[in-house]
N, C-alpha and C positions, 0 to 999 in steps of 0.2 A: 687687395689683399688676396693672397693665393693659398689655396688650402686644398685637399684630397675631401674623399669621404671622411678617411677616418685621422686625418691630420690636414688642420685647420687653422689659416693662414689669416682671417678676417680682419673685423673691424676691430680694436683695440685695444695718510689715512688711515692707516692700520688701524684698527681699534684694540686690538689686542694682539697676543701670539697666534700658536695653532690650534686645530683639534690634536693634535697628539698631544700638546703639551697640558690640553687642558682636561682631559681624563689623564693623563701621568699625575696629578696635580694631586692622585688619591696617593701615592706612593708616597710624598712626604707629610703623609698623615692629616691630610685638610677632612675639615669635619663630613660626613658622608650627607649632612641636610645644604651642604654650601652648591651642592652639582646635581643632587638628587631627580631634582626635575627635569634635567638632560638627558641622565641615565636611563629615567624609563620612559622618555616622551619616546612615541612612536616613529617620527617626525626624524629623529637622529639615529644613525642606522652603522652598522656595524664596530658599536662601542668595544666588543673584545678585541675586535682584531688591532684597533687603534691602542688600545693598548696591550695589548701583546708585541706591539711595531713598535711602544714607548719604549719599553725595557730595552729595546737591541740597539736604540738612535740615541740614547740620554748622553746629555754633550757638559761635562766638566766647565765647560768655558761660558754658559748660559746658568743664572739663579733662577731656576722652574716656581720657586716658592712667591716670585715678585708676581707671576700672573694671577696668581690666585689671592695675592696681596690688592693688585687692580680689579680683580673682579668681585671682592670680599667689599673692596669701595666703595663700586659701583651700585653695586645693592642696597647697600645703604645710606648713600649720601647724595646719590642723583633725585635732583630736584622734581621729577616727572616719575612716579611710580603708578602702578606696579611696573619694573622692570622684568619683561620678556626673557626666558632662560634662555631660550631657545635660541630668540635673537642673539642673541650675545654668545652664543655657540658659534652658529654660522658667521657671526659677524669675525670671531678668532680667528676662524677658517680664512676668508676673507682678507683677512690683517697682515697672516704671513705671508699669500702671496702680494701682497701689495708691498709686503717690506724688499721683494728681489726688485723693485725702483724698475719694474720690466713694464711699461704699458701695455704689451701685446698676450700678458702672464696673469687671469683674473680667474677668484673664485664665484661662483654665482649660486648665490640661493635658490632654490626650486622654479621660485617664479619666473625671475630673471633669466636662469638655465631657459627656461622656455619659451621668452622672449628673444632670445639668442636663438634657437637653434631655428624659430620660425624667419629669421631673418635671415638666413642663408637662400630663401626660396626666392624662384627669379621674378616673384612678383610681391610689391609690399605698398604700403602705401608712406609716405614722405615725402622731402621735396628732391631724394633724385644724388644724392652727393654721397662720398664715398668719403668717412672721415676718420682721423688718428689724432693722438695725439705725440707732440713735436714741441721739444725744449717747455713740458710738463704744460704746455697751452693745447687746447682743441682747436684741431687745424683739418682744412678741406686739402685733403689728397686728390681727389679729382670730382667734377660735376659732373653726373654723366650727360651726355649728349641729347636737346631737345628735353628738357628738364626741366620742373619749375627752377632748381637750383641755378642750370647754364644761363636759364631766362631772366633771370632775378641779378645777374652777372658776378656770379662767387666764380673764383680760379680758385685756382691750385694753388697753397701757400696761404691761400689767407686764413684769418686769425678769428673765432668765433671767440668772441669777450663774454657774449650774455645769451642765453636762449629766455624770451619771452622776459628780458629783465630780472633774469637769473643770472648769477655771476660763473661760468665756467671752471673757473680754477678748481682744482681739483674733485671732478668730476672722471671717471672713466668714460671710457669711450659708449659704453652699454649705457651707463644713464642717461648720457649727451643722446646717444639716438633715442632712449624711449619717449624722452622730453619734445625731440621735433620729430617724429611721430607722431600721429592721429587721425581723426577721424576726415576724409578724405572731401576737399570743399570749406575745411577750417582754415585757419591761417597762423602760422609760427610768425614769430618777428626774433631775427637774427640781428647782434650787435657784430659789425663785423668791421673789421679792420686788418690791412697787407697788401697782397699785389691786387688785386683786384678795387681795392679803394685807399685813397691816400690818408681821408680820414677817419676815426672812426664814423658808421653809418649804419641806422638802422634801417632795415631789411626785411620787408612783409611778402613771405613768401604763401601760394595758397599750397595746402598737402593735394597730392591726387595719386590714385593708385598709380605706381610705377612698374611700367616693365621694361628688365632690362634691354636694349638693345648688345644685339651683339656684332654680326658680319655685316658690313653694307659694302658696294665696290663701284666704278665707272669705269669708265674708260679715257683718259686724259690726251693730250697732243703725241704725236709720233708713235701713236698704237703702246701706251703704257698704260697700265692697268692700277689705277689706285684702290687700295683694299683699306679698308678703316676696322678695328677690330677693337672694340668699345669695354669689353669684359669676356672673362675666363669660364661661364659657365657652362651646363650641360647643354644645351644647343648648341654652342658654338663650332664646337668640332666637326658638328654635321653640315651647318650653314658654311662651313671656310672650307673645308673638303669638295662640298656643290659647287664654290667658286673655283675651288681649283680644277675642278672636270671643266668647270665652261670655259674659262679661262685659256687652256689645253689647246680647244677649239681654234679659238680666235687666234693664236700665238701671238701672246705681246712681245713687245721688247726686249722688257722689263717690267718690273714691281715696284709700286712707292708701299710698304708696308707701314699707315699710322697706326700709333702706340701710343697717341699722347692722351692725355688725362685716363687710360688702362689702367684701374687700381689694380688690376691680378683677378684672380677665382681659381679653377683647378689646377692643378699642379698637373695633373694626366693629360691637359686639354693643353695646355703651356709646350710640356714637353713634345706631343704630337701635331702641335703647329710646328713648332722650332726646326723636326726631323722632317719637314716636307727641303726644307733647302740643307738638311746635311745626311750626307747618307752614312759614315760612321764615327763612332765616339760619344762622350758621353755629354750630354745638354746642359745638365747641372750637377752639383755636386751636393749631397747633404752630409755637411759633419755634426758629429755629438757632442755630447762632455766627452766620452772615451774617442780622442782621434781616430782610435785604430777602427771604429766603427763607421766610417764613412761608406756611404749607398751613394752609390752614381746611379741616375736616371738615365737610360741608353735610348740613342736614337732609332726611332722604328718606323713602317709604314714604310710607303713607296717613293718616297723622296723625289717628287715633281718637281720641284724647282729647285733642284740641285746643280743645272748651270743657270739660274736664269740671276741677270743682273738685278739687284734689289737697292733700294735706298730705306732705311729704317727712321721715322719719323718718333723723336720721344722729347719730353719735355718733364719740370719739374712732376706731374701727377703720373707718369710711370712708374706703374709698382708693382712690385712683386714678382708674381707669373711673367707680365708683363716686360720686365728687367731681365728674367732669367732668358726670355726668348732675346734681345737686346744684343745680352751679353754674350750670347751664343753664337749670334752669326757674326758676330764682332770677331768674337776671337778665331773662328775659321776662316774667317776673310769672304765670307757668302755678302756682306754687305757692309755699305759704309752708312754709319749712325749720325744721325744728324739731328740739330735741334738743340735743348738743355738738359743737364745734366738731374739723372731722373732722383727716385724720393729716395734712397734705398731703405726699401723694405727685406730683407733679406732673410729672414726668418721663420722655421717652423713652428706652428703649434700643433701639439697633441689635442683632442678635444673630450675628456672625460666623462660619462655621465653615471650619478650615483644612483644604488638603489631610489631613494628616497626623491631623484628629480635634482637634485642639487650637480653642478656640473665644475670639473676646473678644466679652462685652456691654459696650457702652459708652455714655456718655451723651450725644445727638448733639440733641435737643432739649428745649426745656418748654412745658409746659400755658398756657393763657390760657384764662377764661371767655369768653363774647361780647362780655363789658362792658370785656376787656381786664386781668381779674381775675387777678395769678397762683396757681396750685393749687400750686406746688411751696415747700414749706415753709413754707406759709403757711396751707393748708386753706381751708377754708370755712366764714364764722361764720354760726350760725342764724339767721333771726329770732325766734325764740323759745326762749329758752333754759332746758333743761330739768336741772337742777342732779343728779339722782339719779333714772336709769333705772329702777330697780325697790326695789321696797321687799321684802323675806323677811317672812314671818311663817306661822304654820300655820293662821291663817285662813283663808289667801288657797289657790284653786288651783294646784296643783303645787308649793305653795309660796312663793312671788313673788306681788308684783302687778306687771306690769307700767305701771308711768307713765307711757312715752311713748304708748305706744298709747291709750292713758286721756285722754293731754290731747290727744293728735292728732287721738280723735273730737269733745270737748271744742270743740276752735279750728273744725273741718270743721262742726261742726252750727252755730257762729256762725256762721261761711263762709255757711252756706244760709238762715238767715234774714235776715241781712245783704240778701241776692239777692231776697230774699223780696217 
């Protein structure tokens, strides 16, 4: 998931309409004891201006009088009382954005907003996996690397049915992590079924505090320099910048750049990887609802490997930031893509926070390659397409052999006699 500081790219029912709709609710005359304890809980916070925003947005083609019909219901005839005003405030709130059918588009209650915003930090505790939701199911976009999650053996693609014997369906993405979540030395049990198992299986993963990993590099046959770049966060920049000083040194070849299971992180850190191999033009493209407002992200920095031959390593758990950098030296021709065809994530979010604690991320733009390419739900196809990542067998070291990296030196050592 790729996101800025203040545009936010992350992890991922209605119960009723909105808050605006539900202070407008006073203008077709609903009795002033039906909202009363909204209005002056402390808890709900700038009621004039929501409606003051009622009067200018009131839509002919919506009966504002049904919400207040459903909440007049509610009150009275739900089987579990007293019913919460409040609740059922934020829960409205809530409801609309879930009505834009956007999983990447959530309102979040105080609490929740806070749960959220702690989990951007590069350290947390869980089992390690970067998750979305994908054809209204909760799906692993990438494990990250050395993870209870990679250990436990979840890919990219597979399908979470149940956390702890809890049914997934329509769960957001925020309840799904608070659920596998906890206290670090406990243990989740994943229902899980897709690429990574054929049938459904459950899956006892232990939690333990997670840090990200970000740069790690080697050095591979004929002086090529494989880089692995795990996640988009604020380390990263500094850590892949000190590879490319040492790097420098040594003079490789060439570059194997992996990207696979890369859910994304910054957007700034994305685009100043990307401009190390292109010296001008723009990296990615973000358009709006308003066309005419498109912001291009422009290539900066000292552009080090601006001849250097690269091969781009991605797979279905390439996302976001991850795709933008993909799509980039694709379309310049800095490198040929290889692997499968990534997640596309291609989307901004904005990430709101209210007086009161309460937060909405929402979806206010998308992705474009340079070439005009879209990233959101479309991904990135390789030019070389590499059918089956790793082979197991007890031959091979640690187990696996890895393929891509196998044909990525393969395609890179034609690369240099080609040049030759």
């Amino acid at each position: 998931m790729t996101c800025t500081k203040k545009n936010i790219a992350l992890f991922f029912s209605a119960i009723a309409l909105i808050g605006l709709v539900f202070v407008g609710g006073y203008f077709f005359g609903v009795r002033q004891n039906v909202y009363d304890t909204v209005l002056n809980d402390d808890g709900v916070v700038q009621v004039e201006k929501v409606i003051g925003l009622y009067e200018k947005t009131r839509s002919d083609s919506v009966d504002f009088d049904q919400f207040w019909r459903v909440w007049k219901t509610v009150k009275e005839k739900y089987v579990h009382q007293p019913v919460d005003d409040v609740d059922l405030f934020y829960g409205s709130m809530a409801g609309v954005v879930a009505g834009l059918n956007d999983p990447h588009s959530v309102y979040f209650p105080p609490k929740i907003a806070k749960d959220f915003s702690e989990g951007l930090a590069g350290e947390f505790g869980g089992i390690g996996a970067e998750i979305g939701i994908r054809d209204e199911q909760l799906t692993v976009i990438a494990p990250l690397p050395e993870t209870p999650a990679e250990n436990a053996g979840l890919k990219p693609g597979d399908s979470i049915v149940a956390i702890d014997g809890e049914e997934t369906f329509g769960l957001t993405v925020e309840e799904a992590v608070k659920k596998i979540k906890g206290k670090p030395g406990t243990t989740v049990v994943l229902s899980v079924t897709g690429n990574g198992f054929e049938t459904l299986k459950e899956v006892s993963i232990i939690r333990q505090v997670i840090t990200i990993p970000t740069v790690i590099w080697e050095e591979k046959d004929d002086n090529v320099a494989y880089i692995r770049i795990s996640y988009f966060n604020d380390e990263t920049w500094k850590q892949f910048s000190s590879v490319v000083e040492e790097l420098l040194l040594t003079k490789p070849n060439g570059v194997i750049l992996d990207l696979r299971s890369n859910p994304g992180g910054y957007l700034e850190t994305s685009v100043a990887v990307a401009s190390e191999w292109i010296k001008d033009g723009p990296i990615v493209k973000e358009v709006f609802q308003k066309k005419e407002d498109k912001k291009e992200y422009l290539t900066k920095g000292d552009h080090r490997f601006k001849d250097m031959p690269t091969i781009v390593l991605v797979d279905g758990g390439t996302a976001s930031g991850s795709e933008i950098v993909a799509g980039a030296l694709q379309d310049y021709n800095k490198a040929k893509v290889l692997g499968q065809k990534t997640f596309g994530k291609g989307s901004v979010q904005s990430f709101e926070v209210f007086p009161d604690g309460s937060a909405l991320k929402l979806t206010v733009a998308t992705w474009f390659t340079p070439l005009d390419r879209g990233i959101d739900k479309e991904g990135i196809e390789p030019d070389i397409l590499i059918e089956e990542m790793f082979i197991e067998g007890e031959e091979y070291e640690n187990g696996f052999k890895d393929v891509g990296v196998e044909q990525a030196l393969k395609t890179l050592q034609n690369m240099l006699k080609g040049a030759e």
